[in-house]
N, C-alpha and C positions, 0 to 999 in steps of 0.2 A: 562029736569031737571033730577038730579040727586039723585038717593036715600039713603038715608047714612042707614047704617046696621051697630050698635057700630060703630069701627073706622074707616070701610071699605068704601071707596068708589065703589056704587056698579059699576059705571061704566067702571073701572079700573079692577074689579074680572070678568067681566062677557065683555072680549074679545074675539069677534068669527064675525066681520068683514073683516076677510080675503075674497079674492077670491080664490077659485078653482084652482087650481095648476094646469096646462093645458102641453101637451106634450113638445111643446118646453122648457120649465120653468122645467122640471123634466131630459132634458138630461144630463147634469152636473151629477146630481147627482147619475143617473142609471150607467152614465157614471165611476165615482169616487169608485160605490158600484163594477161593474164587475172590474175593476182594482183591487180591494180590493182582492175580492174573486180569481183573476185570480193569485195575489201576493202569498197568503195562501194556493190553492192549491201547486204551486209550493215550498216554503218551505216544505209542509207536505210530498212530494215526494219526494226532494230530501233528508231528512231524515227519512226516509223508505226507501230508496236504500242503503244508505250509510255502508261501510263495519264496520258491528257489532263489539267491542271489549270487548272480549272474551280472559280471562288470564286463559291459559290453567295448570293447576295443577300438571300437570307431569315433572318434569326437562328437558330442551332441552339435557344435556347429563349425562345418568346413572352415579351415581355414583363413582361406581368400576374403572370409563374404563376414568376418567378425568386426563389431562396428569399431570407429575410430573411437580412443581414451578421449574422454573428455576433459577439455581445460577451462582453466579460469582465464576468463577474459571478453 
């Protein structure tokens, strides 16, 4: 029989008739988590390898020394 608490049925809040999760029943999931983890490492490396972009402040060519525009004529 079941006991009401207000509107709750209590047998309904107080679910914990599972069994035991046993080895074979958990590889899927061990399975799904290394794939996971195996994915994430490799993004996090290959952006920490990746060449840095770095906009360098100095002009590729000095000033003074850029050649004249060219005209028609």
């Amino acid at each position: 029989m079941t006991t009401r608490s207000g509107t709750r049925d209590e047998s309904i809040v107080r679910y914990d008739d599972r069994l035991p999760a046993r080895g074979r029943a958990l590889l899927p999931a061990i399975a799904a988590g290394a794939a996971a983890g195996l994915l994430v490492f490799y993004l996090a490396r290959l952006l920490l390898e990746r060449t840095p972009i770095v906009l360098d402040s100095s002009p590729a060519v000095p000033l003074g020394s850029a050649a004249p525009a060219r005209t028609r004529g």
